[in-house]
C-alpha positions, 0 to 999 in steps of 0.5 A: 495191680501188682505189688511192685508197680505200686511200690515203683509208682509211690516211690516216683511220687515221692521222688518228684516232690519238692522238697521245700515245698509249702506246707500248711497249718492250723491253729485252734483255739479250742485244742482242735488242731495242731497249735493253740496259739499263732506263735506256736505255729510260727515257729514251726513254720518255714518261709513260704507256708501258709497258717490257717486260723480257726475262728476264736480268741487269741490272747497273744502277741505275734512276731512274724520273723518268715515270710509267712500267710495267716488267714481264716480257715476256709469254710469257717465262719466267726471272727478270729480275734487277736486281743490285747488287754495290756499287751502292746504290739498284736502282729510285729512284721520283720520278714519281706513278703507277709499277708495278713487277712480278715483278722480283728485285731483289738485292745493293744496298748501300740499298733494293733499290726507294726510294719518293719518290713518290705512288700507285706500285704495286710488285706480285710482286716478289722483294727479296734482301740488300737494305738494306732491300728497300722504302724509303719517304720522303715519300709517299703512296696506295701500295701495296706488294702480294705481294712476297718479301723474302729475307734482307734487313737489313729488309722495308718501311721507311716514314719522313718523314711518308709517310702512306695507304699499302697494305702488303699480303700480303708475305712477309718472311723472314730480316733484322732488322725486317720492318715499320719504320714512323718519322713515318708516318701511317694506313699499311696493314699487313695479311696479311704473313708474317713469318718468323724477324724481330723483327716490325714496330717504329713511332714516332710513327706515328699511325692505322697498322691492323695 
């Protein structure tokens, strides 16, 4: 093929692309990819993109302030461990519309995922000696899908006026309240296993379906 054709053909690509696109990232903890830690990535992410997450150990605490997507790396196999030892907060939410999957969130002195935000997805996700596993202030239309939350001091707490949220199919073993529900209104609880807990405790929480 001629020269110029190619040039006028690579050009068009370039032309029909949207700028704002999302883009994707990778983080490693070994030093195999781009970013080493999730916040890095974080931070350079843009709303809308996505960051793979290779299997291993990351001692850190997250802030999610964009509308973001962290998950395993397809193909990968092995857990992806955020751990605490001391820190309080694994993954802080304050941006609409993030996914959080298949991450194992362990050893956090607080919520191993804080919620302050709205239509976030948390899916398939392992919580360990958390405090409690999920907290949930102030928000709205999320939902909380086919988690296990082991042994921690509560499975999903639900507070400050947050309201039309999904709790769904989760498994909850170990710790003291698996459901705790203060100020929520019309929250979803349906389908969770609940084993060796005191079951879920509310007040003043109007229009919950159990």
């Amino acid at each position: 093929m001629p020269r110029l054709p190619v040039i006028i053909f690579i050009t068009s690509l370039i032309l029909i692309m949207p700028i704002d696109a999302a883009r994707t990232y990778i983080v490693d903890d070994d030093d195999f990819a781009n970013y080493r830690t999730i916040q890095e990535a974080v931070v350079a992410a843009n709303d809308g993109d996505t960051i793979y997450i290779k299997p291993g150990t990351y001692n850190e605490e997250v802030l999610l302030n964009k509308s973001l997507s962290l998950m395993p790396l397809t193909g990968e196999n092995g857990p992806i461990i955020i751990k605490g030892d001391g820190k309080e907060t694994g993954i802080t939410i304050s941006a609409d519309g993030c996914s959080l999957e298949s991450l194992t969130l362990q050893n956090f002195t607080g919520p191993g995922i804080n919620i302050m935000s709205n239509r976030n997805i948390i899916k398939e996700n392992r919580f360990e000696k958390d405090n409690p596993a999920i907290l949930v202030s102030n928000s709205h239309m999320n939902t909380i899908t086919k988690n296990t939350m082991q042994d921690c001091q509560g499975g999903v707490a639900l507070k400050s006026n947050s309201s039309d949220n999904n709790v769904q199919e989760n498994k909850i073993d170990g710790g003291e309240v698996s459901i705790f529900l203060w100020t929520s209104a019309r929250t979803l609880l349906s389908r969770t296993r609940q084993l060796d807990l005191r079951g879920a405790y509310g007040s003043r929480t109007p229009k919950t379906l159990i």
